[in-house]
C-alpha positions as CSV (number, residue, x, y, z in Angstrom):
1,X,18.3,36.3,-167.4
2,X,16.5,33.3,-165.4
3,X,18.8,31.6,-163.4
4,X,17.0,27.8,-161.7
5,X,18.2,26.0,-159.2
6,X,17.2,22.5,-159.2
7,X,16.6,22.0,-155.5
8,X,15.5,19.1,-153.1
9,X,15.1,17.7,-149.5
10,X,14.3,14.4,-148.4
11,X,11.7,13.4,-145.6
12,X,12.3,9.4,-143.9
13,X,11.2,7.8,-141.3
14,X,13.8,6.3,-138.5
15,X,14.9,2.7,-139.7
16,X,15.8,1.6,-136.2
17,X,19.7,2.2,-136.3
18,X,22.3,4.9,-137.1
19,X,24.3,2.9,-139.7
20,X,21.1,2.1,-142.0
21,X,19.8,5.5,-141.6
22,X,22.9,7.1,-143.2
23,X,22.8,5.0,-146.1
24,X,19.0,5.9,-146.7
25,X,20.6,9.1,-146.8
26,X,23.6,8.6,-149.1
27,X,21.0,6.9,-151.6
28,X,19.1,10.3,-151.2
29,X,22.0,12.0,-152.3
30,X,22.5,9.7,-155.3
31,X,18.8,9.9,-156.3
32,X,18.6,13.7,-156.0
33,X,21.8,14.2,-157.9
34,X,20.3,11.3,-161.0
35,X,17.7,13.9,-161.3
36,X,19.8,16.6,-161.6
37,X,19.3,18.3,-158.2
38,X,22.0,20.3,-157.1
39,X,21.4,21.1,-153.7
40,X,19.8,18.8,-150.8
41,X,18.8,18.9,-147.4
42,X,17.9,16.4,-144.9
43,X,15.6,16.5,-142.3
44,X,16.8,17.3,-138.4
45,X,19.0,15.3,-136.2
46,X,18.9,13.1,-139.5
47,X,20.9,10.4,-139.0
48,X,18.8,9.1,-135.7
49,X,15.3,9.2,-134.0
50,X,13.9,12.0,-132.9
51,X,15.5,11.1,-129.4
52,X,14.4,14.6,-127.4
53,X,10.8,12.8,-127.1
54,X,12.9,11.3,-123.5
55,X,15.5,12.9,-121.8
56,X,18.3,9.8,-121.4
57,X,21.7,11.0,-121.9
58,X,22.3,7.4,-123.7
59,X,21.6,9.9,-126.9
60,X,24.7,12.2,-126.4
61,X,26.7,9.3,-127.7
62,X,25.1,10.6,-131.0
63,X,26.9,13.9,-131.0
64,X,30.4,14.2,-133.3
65,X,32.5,16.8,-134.0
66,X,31.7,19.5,-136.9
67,X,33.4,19.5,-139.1
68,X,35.8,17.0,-138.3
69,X,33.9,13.8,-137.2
70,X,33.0,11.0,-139.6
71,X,29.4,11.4,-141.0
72,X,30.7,15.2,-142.1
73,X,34.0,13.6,-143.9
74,X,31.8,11.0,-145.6
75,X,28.8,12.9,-146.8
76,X,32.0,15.8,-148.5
77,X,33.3,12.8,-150.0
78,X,29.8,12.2,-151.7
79,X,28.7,16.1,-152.4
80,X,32.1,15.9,-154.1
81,X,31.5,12.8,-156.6
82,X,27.9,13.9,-157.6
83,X,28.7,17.8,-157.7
84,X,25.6,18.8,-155.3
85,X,25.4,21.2,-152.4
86,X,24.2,19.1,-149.1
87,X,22.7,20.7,-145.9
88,X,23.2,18.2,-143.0
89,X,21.2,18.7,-139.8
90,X,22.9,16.8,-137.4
91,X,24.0,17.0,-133.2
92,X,27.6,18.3,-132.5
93,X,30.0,18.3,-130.1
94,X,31.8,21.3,-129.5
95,X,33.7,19.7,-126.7
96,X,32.6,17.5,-123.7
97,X,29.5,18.3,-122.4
98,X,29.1,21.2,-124.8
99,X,26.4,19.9,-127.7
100,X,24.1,21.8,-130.1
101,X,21.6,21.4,-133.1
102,X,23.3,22.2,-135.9
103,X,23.3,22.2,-139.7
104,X,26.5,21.6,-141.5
105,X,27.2,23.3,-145.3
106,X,28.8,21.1,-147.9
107,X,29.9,22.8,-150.9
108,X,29.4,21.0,-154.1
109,X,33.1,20.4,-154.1
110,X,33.4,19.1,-151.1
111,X,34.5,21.6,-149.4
112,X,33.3,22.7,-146.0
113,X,31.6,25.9,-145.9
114,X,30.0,26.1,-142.1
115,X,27.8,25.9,-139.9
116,X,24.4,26.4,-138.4
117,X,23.4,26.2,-134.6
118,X,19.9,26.3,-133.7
119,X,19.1,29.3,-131.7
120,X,15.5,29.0,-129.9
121,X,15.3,25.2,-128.3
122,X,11.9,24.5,-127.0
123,X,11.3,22.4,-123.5
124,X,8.1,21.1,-124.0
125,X,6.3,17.3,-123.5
126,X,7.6,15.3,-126.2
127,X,10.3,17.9,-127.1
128,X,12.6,18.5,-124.5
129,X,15.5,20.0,-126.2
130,X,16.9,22.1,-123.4
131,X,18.3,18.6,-121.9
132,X,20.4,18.1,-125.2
133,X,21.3,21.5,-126.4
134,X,23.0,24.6,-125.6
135,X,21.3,27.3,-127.7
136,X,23.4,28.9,-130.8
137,X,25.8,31.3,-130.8
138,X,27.2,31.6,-134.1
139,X,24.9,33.8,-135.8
140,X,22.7,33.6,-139.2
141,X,25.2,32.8,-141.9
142,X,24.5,33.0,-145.2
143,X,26.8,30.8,-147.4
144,X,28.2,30.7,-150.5
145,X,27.5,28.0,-152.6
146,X,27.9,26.9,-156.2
147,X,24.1,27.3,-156.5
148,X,24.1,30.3,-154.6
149,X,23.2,32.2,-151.5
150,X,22.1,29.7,-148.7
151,X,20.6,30.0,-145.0
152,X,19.6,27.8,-142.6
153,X,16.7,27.9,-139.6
154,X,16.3,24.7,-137.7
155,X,12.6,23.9,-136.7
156,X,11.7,25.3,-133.5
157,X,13.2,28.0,-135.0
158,X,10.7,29.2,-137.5
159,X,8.2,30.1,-134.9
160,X,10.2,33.3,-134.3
161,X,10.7,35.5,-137.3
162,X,13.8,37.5,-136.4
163,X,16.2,35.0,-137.4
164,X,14.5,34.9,-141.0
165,X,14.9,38.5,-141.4
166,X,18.0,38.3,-140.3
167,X,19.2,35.7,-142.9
168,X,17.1,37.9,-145.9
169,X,19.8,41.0,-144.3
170,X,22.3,38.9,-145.3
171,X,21.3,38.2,-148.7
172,X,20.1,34.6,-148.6
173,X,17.9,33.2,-151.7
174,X,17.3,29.8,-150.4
175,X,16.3,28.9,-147.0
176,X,16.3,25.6,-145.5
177,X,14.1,24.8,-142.4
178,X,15.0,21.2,-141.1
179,X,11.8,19.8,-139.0
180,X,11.0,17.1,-136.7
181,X,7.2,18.5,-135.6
182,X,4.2,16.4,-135.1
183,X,0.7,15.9,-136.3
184,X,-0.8,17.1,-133.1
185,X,1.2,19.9,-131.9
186,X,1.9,22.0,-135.4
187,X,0.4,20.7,-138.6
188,X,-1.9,23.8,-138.8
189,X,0.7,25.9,-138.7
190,X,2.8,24.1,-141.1
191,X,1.8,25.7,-143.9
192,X,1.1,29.2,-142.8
193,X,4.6,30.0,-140.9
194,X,7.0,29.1,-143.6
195,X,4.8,30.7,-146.6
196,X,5.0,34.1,-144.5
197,X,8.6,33.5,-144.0
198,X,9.1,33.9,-147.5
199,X,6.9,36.3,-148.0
200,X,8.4,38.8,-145.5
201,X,11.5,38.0,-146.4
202,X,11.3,37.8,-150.5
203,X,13.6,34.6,-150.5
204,X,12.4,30.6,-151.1
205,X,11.8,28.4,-148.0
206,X,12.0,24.8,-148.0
207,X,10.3,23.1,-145.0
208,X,11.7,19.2,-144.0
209,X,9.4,17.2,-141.8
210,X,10.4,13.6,-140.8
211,X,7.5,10.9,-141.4
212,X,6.1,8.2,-138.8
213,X,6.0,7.4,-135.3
214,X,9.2,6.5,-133.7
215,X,9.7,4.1,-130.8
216,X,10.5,6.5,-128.4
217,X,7.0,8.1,-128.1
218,X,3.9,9.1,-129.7
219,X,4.8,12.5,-131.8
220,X,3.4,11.4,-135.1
221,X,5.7,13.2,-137.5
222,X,3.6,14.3,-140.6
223,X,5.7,14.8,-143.5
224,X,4.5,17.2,-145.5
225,X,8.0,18.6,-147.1
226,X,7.8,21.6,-149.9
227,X,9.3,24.1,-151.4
228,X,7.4,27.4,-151.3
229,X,8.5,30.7,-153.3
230,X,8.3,34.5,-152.3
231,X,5.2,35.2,-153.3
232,X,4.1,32.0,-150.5
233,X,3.3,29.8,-153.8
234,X,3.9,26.4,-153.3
235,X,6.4,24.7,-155.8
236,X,5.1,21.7,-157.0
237,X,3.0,19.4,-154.9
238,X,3.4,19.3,-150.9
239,X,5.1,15.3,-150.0
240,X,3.3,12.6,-148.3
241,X,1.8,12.9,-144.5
242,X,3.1,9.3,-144.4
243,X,5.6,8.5,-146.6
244,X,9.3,8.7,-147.2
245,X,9.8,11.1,-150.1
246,X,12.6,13.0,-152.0
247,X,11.2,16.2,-153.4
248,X,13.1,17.8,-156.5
249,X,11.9,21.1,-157.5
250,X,13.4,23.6,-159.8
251,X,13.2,27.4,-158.4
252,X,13.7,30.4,-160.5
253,X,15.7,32.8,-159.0
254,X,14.3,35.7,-161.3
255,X,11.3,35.3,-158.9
256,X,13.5,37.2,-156.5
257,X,14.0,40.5,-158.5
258,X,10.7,40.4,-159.5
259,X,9.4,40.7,-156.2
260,X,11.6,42.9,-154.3
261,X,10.8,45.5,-157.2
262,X,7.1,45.5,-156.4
263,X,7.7,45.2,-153.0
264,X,9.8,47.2,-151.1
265,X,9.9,45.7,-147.5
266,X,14.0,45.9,-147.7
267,X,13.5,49.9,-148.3
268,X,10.8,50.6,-145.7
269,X,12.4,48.8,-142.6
270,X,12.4,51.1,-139.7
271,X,15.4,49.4,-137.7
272,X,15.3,53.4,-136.2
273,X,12.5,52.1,-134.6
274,X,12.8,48.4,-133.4
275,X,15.1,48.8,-130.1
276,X,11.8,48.0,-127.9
277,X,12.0,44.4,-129.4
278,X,15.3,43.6,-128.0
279,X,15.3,45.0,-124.6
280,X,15.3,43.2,-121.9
């Protein structure tokens, strides 16, 4: 039997403060669940700029404590009225000093299921990560939601596929890969990485972008956001370059089975043979 999950995410550009950013998001939340979406994800570090284009440590101020800081209480309090799964990239605190990327998991009862910590943070012009982040150290999880089995891989991230085939080990259907990549660094790779992803993996990707050029430098964020099945079939149309933009898609989860039976990459792993790839 089909089983569809009516999916979305949400691509904005920054409106200049915290406060007005999270209510663009919590009328997101409100317009994805009117059209009967049942799981959402925002884009990364969503509730502020794209702040690693400078290195100023006025931007650790930003970091709160997962799960128990405010923006994570108030967005439960909202998956919980409309019923809908949300996926929140945002920057935590561990403790003083001790920061990372990470995605949080609202159920949609509330309830807090996890979190995700970005492994691979990049330290490049325009991206300089490595001042702001420690790299992750929880893992792939794969939680259990009401719409199913859900991963997350956090930008940077996707350029390095053993953390996608480590969340298709652990049984996720639905991956979410939060973005903040610009026009001149990435965009032809935007559409090539993510697609492969799912390929390889037999599981649905969903790729976030932010839109527009923030005040903190030039990176020319591209949009772009879609939803692309296992077969690397695009679900619906690709968003705007330019525009903010909440895609709702419905994915059939029968895609899943139908695939894995005619191809068998699950079966013909060799993990006998992959040490090499982990040595030092």
């Amino acid at each position: 039997m089909s089983r569809v999950i009516r999916a979305a995410v949400f691509q904005t550009a920054w409106t200049g403060d915290k406060e007005s950013m999270i209510q663009v998001h919590e009328q997101a939340v409100r317009d994805a669940a009117a059209q009967g979406a049942r799981v959402l994800c925002f884009q990364e570090l969503f509730y502020g700029p794209y702040f690693c284009q400078v290195q100023d440590p006025q931007f650790y101020e930003y970091a709160e404590r997962i799960p128990d800081g405010p923006i994570v209480r108030r967005f439960q309090a909202l998956a919980e009225e409309h019923g809908i799964v949300l996926v929140l990239p945002m920057y935590e605190e561990e403790q003083p000093g001790v920061l990372y990327n990470t995605a949080a998991v609202i159920d949609a009862d509330g309830s807090y299921l996890g979190k995700y910590r970005k492994h691979h943070i990049p330290q490049v012009k325009g991206f300089w990560e490595k001042f702001y982040f420690r790299p992750g150290n929880a893992g792939w999880p794969v939680f259990e939601t009401a719409v199913g089995r859900i991963g997350v891989y956090i930008c940077y991230d996707r350029h390095f596929p053993e953390g996608w085939r480590a969340l298709g080990l652990e049984g996720a259907e639905l991956v979410f890969n939060p973005s903040a990549t610009s026009r001149g660094l990435s965009s032809y790779l935007w559409q090539l990485e993510q697609p492969a992803a799912a390929v390889a993996n037999e599981y649905f990707v969903a790729a976030i972008n932010r839109v527009g050029v923030e005040e903190l430098g030039d990176n020319d964020f591209y949009g772009t956001s879609y939803f692309v099945d296992p077969e690397a079939q695009f679900v619906g149309e690709v968003a705007s370059d330019k525009e903010s933009e909440l895609v709702v898609r419905d994915l059939d989860m029968a895609k899943l089975r139908e695939v894995r039976d005619r191809w068998q990459f699950y079966r013909d792993r060799r993990p006998d043979a992959y040490p090499p790839l982990t040595a030092p």
